[in-house]
ZAGUSE-102202 format. One record per residue: x, y, z of N, C-alpha, C, CB in turn; residue in one letter. Coordinates in steps of 0.001 Angstrom, whole numbers, plus 524288, in hexadecimal, padded with zeros to 5 digits. Glycine has a CB too. Example, Ala and Ser with C-alpha at 12.3 -4.5 7.8 and 13.67 -1.06 7.14 Angstrom:
+-------+-------+-------+-------+-------+-------+-------+-------+-------+-------+-------+-------+------+
!   n_x !   n_y !   n_z !  ca_x !  ca_y !  ca_z !   c_x !   c_y !   c_z !  cb_x !  cb_y !  cb_z ! type !
+-------+-------+-------+-------+-------+-------+-------+-------+-------+-------+-------+-------+------+
! 83386 ! 7E9C6 ! 81E78 ! 8300C ! 7EE6C ! 81E78 ! 83390 ! 7F31C ! 81E78 ! 82C2C ! 7EE87 ! 82356 !    A !
! 83232 ! 7F736 ! 81BA8 ! 83566 ! 7FBDC ! 81BE4 ! 83264 ! 8001E ! 81EBE ! 83704 ! 7FDAA ! 8165D !    S !
+-------+-------+-------+-------+-------+-------+-------+-------+-------+-------+-------+-------+------+
//
This chain:
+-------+-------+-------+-------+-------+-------+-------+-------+-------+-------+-------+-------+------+
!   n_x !   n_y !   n_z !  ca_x !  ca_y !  ca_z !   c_x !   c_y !   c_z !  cb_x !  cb_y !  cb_z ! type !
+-------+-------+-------+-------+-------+-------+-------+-------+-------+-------+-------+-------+------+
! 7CB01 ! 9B1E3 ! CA89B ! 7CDD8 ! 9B5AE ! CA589 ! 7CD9A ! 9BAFC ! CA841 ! 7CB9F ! 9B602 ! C9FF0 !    X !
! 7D1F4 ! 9BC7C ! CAC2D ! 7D3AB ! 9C0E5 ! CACE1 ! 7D6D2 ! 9C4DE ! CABB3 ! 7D422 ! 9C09E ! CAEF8 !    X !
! 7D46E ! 9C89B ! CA7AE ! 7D8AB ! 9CBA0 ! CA663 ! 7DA14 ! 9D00E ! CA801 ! 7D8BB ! 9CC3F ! CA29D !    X !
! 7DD9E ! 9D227 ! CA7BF ! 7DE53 ! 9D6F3 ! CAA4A ! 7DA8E ! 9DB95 ! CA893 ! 7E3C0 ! 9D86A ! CA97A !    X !
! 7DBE8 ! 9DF99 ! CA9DC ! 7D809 ! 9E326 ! CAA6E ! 7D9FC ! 9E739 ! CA679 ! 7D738 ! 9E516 ! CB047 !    X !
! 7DF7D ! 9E7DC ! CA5FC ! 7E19F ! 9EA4C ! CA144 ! 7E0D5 ! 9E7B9 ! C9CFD ! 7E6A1 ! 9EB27 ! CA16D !    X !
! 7DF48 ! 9E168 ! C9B55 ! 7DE23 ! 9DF74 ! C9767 ! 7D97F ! 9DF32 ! C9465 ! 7DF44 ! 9DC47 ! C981B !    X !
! 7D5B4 ! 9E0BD ! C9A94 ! 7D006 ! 9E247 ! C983B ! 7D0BF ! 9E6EF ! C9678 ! 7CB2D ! 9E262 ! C9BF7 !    X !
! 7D285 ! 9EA2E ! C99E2 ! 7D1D2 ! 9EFBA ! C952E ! 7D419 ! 9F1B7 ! C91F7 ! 7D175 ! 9F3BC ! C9656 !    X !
! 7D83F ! 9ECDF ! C8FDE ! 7D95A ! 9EDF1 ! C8BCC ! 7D6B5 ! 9EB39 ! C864B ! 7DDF1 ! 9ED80 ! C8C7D !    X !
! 7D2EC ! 9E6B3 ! C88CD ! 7CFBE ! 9E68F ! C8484 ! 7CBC7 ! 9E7F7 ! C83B6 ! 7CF2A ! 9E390 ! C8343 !    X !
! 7CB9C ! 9EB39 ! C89F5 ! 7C5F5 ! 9EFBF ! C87A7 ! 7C6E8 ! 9F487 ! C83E7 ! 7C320 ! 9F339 ! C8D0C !    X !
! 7CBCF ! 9F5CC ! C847E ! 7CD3B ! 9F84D ! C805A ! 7CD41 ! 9F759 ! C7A7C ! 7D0CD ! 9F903 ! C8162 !    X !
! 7CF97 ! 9F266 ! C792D ! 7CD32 ! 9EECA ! C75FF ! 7CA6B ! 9F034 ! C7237 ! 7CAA2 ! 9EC01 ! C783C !    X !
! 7C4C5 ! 9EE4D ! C772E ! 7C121 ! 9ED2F ! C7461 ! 7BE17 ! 9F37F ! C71EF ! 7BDAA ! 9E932 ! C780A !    X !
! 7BE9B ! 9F635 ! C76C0 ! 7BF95 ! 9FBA9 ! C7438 ! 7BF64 ! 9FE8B ! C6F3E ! 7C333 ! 9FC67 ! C74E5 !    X !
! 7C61F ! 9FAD5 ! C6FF8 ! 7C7D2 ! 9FDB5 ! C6A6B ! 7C32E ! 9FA14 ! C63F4 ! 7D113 ! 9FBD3 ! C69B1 !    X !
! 7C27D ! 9F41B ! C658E ! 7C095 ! 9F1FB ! C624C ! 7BAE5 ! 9F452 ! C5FDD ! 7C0AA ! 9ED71 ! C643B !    X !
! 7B856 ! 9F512 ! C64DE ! 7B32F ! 9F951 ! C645C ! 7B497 ! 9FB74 ! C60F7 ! 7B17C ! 9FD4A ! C6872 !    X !
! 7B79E ! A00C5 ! C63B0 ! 7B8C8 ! A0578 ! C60F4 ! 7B994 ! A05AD ! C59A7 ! 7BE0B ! A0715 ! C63DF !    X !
! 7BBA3 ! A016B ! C5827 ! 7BD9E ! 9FFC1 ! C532F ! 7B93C ! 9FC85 ! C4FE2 ! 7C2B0 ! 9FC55 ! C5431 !    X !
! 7B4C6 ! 9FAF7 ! C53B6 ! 7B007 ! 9F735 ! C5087 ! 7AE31 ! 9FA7B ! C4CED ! 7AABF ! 9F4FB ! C5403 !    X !
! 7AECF ! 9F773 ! C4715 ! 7A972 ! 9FB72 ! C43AE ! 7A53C ! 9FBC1 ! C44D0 ! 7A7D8 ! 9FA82 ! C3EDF !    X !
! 7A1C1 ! 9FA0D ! C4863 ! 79DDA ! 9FA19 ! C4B05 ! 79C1A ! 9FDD7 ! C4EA2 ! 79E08 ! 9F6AF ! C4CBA !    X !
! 7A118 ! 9FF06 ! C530E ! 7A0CE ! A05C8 ! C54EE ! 7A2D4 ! A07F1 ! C53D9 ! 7A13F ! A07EF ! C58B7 !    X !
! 7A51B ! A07D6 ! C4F2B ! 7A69F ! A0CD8 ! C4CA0 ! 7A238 ! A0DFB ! C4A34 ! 7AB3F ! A0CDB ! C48F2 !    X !
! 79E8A ! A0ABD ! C473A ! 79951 ! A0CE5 ! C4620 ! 796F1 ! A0FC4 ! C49BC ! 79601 ! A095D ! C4506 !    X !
! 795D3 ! A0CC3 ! C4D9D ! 79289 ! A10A4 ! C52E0 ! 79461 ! A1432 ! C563F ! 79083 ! A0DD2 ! C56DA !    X !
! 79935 ! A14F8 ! C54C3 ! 79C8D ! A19E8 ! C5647 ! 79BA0 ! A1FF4 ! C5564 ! 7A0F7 ! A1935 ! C53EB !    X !
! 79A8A ! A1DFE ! C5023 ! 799A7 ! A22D2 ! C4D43 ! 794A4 ! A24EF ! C4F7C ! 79959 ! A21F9 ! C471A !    X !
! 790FB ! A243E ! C51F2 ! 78CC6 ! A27B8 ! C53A1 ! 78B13 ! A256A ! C5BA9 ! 78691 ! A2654 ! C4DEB !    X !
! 78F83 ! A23AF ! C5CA9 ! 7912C ! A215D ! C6096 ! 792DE ! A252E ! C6319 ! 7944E ! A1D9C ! C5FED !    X !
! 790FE ! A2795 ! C6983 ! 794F4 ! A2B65 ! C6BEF ! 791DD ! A28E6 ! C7088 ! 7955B ! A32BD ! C6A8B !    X !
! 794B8 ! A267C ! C7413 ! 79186 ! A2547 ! C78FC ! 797C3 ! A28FD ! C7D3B ! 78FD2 ! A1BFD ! C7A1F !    X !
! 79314 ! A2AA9 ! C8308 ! 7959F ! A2C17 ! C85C5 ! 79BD6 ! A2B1B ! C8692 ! 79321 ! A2B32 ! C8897 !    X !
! 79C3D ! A25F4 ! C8850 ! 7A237 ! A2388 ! C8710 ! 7A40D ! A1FF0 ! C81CE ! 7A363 ! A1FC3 ! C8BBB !    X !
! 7A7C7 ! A21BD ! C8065 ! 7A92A ! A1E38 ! C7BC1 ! 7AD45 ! A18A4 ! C7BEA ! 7ABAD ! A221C ! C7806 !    X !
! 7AEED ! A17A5 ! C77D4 ! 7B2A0 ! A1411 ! C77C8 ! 7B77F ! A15E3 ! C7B86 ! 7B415 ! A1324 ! C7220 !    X !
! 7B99C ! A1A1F ! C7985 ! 7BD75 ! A1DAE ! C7C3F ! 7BE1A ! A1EFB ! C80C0 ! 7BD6E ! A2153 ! C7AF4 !    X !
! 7B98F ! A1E95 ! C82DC ! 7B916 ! A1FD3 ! C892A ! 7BA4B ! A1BC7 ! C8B03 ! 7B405 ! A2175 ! C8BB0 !    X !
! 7B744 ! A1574 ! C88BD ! 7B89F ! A0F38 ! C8A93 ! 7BF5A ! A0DB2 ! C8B8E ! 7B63F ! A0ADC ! C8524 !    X !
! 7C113 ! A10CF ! C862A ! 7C718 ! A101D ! C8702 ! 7CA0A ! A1272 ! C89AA ! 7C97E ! A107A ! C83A5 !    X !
! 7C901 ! A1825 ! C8BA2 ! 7CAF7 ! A1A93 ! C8EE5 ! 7CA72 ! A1952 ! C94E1 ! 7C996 ! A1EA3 ! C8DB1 !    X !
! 7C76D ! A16DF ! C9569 ! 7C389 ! A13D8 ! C9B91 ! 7C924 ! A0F82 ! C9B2C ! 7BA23 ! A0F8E ! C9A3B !    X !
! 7C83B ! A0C4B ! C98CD ! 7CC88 ! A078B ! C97B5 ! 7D119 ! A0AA0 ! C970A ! 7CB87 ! A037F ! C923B !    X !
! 7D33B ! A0DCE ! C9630 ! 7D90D ! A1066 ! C950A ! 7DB26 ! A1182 ! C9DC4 ! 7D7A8 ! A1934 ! C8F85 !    X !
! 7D502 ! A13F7 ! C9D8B ! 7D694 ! A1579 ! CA310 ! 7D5C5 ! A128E ! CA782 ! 7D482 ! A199E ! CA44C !    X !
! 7D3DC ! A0D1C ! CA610 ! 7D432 ! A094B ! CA9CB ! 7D892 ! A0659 ! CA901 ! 7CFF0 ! A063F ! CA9FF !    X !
! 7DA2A ! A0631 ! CA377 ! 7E14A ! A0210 ! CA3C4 ! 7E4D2 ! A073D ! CA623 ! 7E51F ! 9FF47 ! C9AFA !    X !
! 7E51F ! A0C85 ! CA677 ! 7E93C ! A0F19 ! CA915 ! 7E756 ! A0D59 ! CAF24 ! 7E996 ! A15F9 ! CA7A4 !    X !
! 7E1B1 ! A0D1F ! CB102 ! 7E1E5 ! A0C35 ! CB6F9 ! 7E27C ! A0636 ! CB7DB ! 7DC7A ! A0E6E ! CB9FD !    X !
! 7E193 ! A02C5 ! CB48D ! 7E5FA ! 9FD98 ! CB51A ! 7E962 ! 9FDD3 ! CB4F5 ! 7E68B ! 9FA27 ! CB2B6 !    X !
! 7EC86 ! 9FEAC ! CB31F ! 7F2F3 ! A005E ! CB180 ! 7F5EF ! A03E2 ! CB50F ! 7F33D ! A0390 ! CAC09 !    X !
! 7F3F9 ! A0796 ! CB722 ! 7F401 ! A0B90 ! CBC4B ! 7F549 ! A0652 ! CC1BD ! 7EC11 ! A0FB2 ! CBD10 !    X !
! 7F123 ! A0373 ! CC290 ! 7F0F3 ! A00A1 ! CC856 ! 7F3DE ! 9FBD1 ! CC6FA ! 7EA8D ! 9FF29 ! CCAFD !    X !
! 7F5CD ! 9FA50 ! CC21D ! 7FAAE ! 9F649 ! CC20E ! 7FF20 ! 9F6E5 ! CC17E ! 7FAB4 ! 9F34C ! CBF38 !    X !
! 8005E ! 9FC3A ! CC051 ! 8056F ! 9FE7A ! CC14F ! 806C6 ! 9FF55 ! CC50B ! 80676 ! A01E9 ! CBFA8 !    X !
! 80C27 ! 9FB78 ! CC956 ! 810FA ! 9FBE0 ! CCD2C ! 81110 ! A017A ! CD008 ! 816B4 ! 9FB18 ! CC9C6 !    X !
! 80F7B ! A022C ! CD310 ! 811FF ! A0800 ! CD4D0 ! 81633 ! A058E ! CD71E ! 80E83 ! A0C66 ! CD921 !    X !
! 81A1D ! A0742 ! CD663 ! 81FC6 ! A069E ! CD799 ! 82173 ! A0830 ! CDCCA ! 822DD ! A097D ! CD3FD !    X !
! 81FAF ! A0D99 ! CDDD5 ! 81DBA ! A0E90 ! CE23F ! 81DEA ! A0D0D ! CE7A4 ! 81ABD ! A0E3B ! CE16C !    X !
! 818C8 ! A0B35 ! CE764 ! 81573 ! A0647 ! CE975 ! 81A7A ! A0295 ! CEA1E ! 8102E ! A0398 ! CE4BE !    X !
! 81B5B ! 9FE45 ! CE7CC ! 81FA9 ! 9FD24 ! CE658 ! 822A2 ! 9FCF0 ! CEB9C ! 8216E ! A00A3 ! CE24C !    X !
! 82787 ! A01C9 ! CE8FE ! 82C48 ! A0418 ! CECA6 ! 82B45 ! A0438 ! CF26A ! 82D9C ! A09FB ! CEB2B !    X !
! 8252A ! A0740 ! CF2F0 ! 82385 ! A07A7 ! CF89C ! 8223B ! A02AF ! CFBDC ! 81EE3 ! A0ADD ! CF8C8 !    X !
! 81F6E ! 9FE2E ! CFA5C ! 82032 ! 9FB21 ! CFA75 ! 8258C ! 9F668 ! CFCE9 ! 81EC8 ! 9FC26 ! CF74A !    X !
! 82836 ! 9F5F6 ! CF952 ! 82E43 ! 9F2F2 ! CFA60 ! 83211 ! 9F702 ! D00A4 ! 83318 ! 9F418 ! CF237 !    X !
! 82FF4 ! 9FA4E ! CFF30 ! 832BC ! 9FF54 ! D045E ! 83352 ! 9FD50 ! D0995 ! 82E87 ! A04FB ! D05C5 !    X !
+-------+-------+-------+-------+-------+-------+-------+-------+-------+-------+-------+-------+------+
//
C-alpha cells in the first residue's frame, strides 16, 4: 500500500482536525499551552501540500523550451 504523499497529509490533517474536536482534549486544552500547538501541526502540513503541489505542477516553460 502506496499512497501518495498528498493523501497522507491529508489525513494528517484529518486526524488533526479529529484531535482537535475530542472531548478529551478539549478537556486538556484548557490548561494545555505547549510550545507548538495543534495549529502549528496544520500549518507544517498546509506548507508541505503547497511544496507538493509547487514540484508537480508543468512548467510550461520548460515545456516550450524543450520541443524548440
Amino acid at each position: 500500500m502506496n499512497q501518495s504523499l498528498n493523501s497522507l497529509i491529508q489525513q494528517a490533517q484529518q486526524t488533526i482536525l479529529q484531535i482537535r474536536n475530542h472531548p478529551d482534549y478539549k478537556q486538556i486544552a484548557v490548561n494545555y499551552s505547549p510550545d507548538l500547538t495543534l495549529g502549528d501541526a496544520t500549518a507544517a502540513l498546509t506548507y508541505l501540500e503547497w511544496e507538493v503541489e509547487e514540484r508537480t505542477t508543468i512548467d510550461v516553460a520548460k515545456l516550450e523550451a524543450f520541443s524548440s
